[in-house]
N, C-alpha and C positions, 0 to 999 in steps of 0.2 A: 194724362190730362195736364194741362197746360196753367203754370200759376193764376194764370188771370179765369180761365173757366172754373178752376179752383173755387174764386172769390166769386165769380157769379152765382152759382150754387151752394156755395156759403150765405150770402144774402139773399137769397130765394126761401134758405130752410126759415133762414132767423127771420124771415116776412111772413112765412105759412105760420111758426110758432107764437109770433104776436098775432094773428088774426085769429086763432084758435077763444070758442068761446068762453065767457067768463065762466068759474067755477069757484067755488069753496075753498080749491087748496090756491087759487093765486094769490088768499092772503099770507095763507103759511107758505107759501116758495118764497117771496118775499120776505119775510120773518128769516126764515131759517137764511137766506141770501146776507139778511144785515148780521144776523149772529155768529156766522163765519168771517169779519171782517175782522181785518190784522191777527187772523189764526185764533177768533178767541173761543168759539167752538171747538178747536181741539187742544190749547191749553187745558181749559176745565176737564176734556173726557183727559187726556195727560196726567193731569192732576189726581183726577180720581183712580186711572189704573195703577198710578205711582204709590198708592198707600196698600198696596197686598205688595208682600215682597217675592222674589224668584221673577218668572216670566214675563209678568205682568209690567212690574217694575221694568224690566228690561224692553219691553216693550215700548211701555210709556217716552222712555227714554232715546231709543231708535226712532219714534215716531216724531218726537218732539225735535229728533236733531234732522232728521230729515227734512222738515218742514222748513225748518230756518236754513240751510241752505237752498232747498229749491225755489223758497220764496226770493232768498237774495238775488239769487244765480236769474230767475224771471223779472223781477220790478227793476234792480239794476244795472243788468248788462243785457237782457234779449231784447225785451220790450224798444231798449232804445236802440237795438239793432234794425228792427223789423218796421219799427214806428208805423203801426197800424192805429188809424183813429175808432173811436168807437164809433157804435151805430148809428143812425140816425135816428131818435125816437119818438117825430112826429104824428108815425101813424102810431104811438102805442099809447094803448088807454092810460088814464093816469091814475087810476087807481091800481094798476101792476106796477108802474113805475117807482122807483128809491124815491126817497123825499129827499137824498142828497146824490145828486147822479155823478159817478165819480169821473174826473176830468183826464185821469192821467191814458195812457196807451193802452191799447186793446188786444194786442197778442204775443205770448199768450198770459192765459187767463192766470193771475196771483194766485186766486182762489178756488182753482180748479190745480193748479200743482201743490200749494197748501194742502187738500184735500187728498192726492192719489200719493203722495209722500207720506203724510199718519197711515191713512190706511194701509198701506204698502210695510211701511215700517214694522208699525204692528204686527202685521200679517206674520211678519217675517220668524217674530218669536214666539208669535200664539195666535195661531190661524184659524180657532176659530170664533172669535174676538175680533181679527180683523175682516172677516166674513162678513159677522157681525155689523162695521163698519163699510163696509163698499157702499149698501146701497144709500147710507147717509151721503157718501164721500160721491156717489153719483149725483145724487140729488141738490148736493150743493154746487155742484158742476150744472146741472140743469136749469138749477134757480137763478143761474145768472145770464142764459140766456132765455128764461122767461121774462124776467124784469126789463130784459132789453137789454142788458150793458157790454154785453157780448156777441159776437157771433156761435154757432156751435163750434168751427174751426176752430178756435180760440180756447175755447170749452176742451176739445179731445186732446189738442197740444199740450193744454196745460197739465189734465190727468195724467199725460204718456210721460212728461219729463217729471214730473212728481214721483209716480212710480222710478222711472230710470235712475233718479237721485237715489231715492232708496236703497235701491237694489245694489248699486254702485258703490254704498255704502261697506257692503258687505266685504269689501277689499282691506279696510282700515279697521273695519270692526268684524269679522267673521260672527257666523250665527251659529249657536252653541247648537249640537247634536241635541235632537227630545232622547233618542236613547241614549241610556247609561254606559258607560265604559266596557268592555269584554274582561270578562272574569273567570279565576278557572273554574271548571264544571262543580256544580252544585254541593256543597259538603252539605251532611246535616247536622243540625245542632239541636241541645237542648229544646224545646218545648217550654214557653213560661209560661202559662195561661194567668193574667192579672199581672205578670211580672212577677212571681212569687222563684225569690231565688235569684232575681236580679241586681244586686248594687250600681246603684248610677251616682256617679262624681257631678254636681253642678258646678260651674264656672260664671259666679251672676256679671263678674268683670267683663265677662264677651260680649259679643253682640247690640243690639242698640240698648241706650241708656233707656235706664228706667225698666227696660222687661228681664225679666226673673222665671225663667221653664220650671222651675221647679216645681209651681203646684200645676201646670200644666200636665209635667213628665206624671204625679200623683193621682191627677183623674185619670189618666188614658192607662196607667200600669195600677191601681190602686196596693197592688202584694207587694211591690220592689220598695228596698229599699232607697232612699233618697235624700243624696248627702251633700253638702251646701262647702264649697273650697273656702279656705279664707288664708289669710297671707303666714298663719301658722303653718295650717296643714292645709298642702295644697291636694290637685289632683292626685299625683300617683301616688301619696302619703295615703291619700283617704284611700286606694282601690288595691294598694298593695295589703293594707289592715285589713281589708275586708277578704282579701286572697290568702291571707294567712292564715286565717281565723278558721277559715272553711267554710265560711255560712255564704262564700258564694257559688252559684252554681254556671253565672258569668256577670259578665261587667258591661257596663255601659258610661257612657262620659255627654255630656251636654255643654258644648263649649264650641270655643273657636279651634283652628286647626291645629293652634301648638297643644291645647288640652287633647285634644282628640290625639296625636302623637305620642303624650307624654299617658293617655291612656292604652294607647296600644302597647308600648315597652310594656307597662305592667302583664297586658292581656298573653304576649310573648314570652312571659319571663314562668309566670303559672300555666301555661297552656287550658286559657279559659278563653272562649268566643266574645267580642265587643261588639254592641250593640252604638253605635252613634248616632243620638240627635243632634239636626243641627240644629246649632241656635249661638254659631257668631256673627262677625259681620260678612265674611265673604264664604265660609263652608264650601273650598275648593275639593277638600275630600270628599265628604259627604255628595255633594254636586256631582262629582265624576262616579262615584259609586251607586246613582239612581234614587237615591234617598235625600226628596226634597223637602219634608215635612215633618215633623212629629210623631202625628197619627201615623205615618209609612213606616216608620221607626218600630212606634211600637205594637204595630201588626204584625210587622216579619220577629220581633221577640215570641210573643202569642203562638205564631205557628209556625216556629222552629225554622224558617227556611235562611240561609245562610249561605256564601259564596268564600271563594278563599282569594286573598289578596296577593299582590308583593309588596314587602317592606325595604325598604334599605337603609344604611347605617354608614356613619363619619366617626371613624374609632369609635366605634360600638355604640355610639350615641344611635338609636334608630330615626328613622322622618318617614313620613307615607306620601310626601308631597316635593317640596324640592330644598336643596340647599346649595349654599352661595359664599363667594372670597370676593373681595372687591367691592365694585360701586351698586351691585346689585341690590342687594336692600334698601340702602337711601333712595336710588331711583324708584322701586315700586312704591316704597313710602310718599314720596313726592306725589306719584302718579297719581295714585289713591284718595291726595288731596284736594288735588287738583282736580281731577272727572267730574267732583258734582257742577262744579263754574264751566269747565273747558268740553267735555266731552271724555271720553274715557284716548278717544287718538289725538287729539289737539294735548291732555294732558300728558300723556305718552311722549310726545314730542318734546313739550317744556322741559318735564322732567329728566330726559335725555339730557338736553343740551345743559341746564344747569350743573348739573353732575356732573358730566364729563368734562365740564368749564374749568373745575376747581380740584376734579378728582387727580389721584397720583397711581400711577403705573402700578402692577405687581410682575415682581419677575419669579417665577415658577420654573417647573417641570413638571410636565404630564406626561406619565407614562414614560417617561428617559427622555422625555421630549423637552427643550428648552424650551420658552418663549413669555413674553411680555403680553400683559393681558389689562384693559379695563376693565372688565367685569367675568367671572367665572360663575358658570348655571348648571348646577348636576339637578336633575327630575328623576325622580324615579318613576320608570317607564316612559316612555317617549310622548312630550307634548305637542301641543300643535297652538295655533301655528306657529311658522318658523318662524327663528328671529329674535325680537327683545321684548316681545309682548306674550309668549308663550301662557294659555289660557287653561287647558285642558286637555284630555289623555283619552285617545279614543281606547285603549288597554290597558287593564291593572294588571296583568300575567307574562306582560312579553320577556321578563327574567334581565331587562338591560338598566342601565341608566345612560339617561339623556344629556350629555356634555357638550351642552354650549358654551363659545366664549366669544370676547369682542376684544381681537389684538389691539395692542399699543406700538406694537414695531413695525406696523405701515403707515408707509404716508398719508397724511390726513384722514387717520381713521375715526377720530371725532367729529370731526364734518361731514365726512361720509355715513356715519351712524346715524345722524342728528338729521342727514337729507332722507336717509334712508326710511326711519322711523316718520317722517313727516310725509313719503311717499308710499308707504306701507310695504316697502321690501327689505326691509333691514339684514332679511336673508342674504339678500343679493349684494349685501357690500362687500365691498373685499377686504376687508378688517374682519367679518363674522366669520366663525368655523365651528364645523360640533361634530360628533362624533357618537357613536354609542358601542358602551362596554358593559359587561356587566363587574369589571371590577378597573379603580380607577386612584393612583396613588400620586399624587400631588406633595412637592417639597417646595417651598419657601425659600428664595434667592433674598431678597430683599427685607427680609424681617418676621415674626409671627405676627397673624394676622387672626380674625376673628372670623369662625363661619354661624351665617344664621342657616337656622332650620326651624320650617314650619311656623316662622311668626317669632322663634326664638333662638337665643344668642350663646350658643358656646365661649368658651375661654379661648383666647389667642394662640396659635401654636406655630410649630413651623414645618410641621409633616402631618397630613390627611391620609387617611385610607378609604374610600368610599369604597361599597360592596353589596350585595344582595345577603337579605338575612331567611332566613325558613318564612312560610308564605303565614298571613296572619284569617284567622273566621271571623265572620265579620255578617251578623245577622241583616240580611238585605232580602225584602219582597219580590225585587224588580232584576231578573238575572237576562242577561243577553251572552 
């Protein structure tokens, strides 16, 4: 069919849909038509799914970034491409009609890619919330050629590059697996019923200010014990007294990932099962291991079910996540700042280029291997995805670590990072390289250096060992 037959039966529909009789909902099409203007209909549902944290929030957040692109990408560069006028809306009654009929171009529709963008977004992390949403995100797509101000054409254009924005999103921001990481086959563990026989370490320093798990961790386990960190006696001070003592029958830790770490050593050291709640700010372990709440936490203590992990270690210090030499930590630090204003890849970007702006070279050896390095990434277990945004671990078993790095002895390898990370292939530069070992010895050409792990910072050195340590139990509901 031919563009122009296109638009004759474009204006055929949008003439049958204004002649259609009056009814009840044309006040509310309208209603809901003006309360979608400049996104502000899905700010607020935004707003609202941003105050539950995990999926929701990540939702919220997907939703709200896809809309401010697809809105920009259609009011400032289609529409003036296509410059279609609106309709003409002599014959439509005026009581359907906007009290302010809006002047500017007509295809495609703002607020119909507005619309398939949130919902799309959403969709993406919690589908059925965004379910939930379609047939709003249809209706305001409808509402705006009931009122007249559109054609349907216009209407379906707009939903399909909303969605597309969306979904295209998904290159810069990949969507986190609903299931949990592969774990080896199921150990069993103690039985706590009430948590009787449990010691849990709180950390009130994690997670957002102001919340404190501990009387939370207290209703949900009422028998466990429940011990509050403080800058005497920290985590593994509190959980190794309690492994001494005998009065535990295992351990648990409420915190962000360096506690969660600095609880596992202990949990390693006694050969006692760790129970993790999360409750820091980002619970990357936790996250990868299927345990995304509290209550999940302290179910799988109650009935005993338990999975077995890998741990790994930098001269014998252990991590369950990842550690790093170089400009790696400032840059996530940075990133981390920057995501609530920029977006989680816009920030990615910044932080890149800053870092690498000011950062200074390490010359090493990996493995007998010479080479110049900005930043050095060991995971334990292999993340995904590739590159300098590494987010998550489809396996906690696979026995290797994950050694990435971003050379300094090619040509313009900080430009190249900096395009790369802005185009979402940082893999693909020819500065990036990784590899995976399960043991991994790093010596220092250029000075001691300091490595972080887990959110925390070793002493400086000039020779690393990284390696796999005996696998850790780890009370978890949710086993794949």
């Amino acid at each position: 069919m031919t563009p122009l037959r296109l638009r004759y039966w474009d204006a055929r529909l949008h003439a049958a849909i204004g002649a259609l009789p009056d009814t009840p909902a044309d006040r509310w099409l309208r209603r809901l038509s003006t309360t979608a203007d400049h996104g502000r209909l899905w700010l607020v549902l935004g707003v609202l799914l941003g105050l539950r944290r995990g999926p929701l929030r990540r939702a919220a957040l997907r939703g709200l970034g896809g809309l401010t692109v697809s809105s920009a990408l259609v009011n400032v560069v289609l529409k003036r491409i296509f410059g279609r006028v609106r309709p003409d809306l002599a014959n439509m009654a005026s009581h359907r009609q906007l009290r302010r009929a809006p002047h500017t171009l007509s295809f495609p529709s703002g607020h119909s890619a507005s619309a398939g963008a949130f919902a799309t977004g959403v969709a993406l992390e919690s589908p059925v919330v965004g379910a939930a949403l379609a047939p709003v995100a249809l209706a305001v797509g409808y509402s705006r050629v009931h009122v007249g101000v559109h054609y349907p054409g216009d209407v379906v254009s707009g939903l399909a590059i909303g969605a597309s924005v969306a979904l295209a999103g998904r290159r810069w921001w990949p969507v986190r697996p609903t299931e949990p990481a592969r774990v080896r086959p199921v150990r069993s563990a103690r039985a706590l019923p009430r948590g009787e026989g449990l010691v849990v370490a709180v950390n009130p320093r994690s997670g957002p200010e102001g919340y404190d798990p501990a009387a939370e961790i207290r209703a949900l386990l009422p028998g466990a014990e429940v011990l509050t960190a403080s800058e005497e006696h920290g985590v593994a001070d509190l959980l190794t007294d309690a492994a001494r003592s005998g009065r535990a029958a295992a351990l648990g830790v409420a915190g962000g990932d360096g506690s969660v770490a600095a609880a596992a050593a202990v949990a390693l050291e006694h050969d006692l099962p760790l129970a993790v709640v999360p409750a820091g700010t980002l619970n990357h372990f936790a996250r990868d291991l299927g345990v995304e709440t509290p209550e999940e936490a302290a179910a799988a203590v109650e009935e005993g079910r338990a999975v077995c992990v890998d741990v790994a270690e930098v001269n014998g210090t252990p991590f369950l996540n990842t550690a790093s030499i170089g400009a790696y930590p400032e840059m996530v630090r940075r990133r981390d700042a920057l995501a609530g204003r920029l977006g989680r890849w816009a920030a990615m970007t910044v932080a890149v280029a800053q870092v690498l702006r000011g950062g200074t070279p390490v010359s090493l050896v990996l493995n007998g291997r010479p080479v110049q390095v900005w930043i050095l990434f060991v995971g334990n277990c292999r993340y995904t995805p590739r590159g300098l945004a590494p987010a998550w671990r489809p396996r906690l078993e696979d026995g290797l670590l994950d050694v990435q790095y971003l050379r300094a002895d090619v040509p313009f390898s900080r430009t190249r990072a900096v395009l790369g990370a802005l185009l979402g292939v940082s893999d693909h530069s020819s500065g990036y390289a990784d590899v995976q070992t399960p043991e991994l010895r790093v010596h220092l050409w250029s000075g001691p250096e300091p490595v972080a792990y887990d959110g925390e910072t070793a002493a400086a050195s000039s020779s690393f060992l990284f390696r796999k340590r005996p696998p850790l139990t780890v009370y978890c509901c949710r086993t794949s």
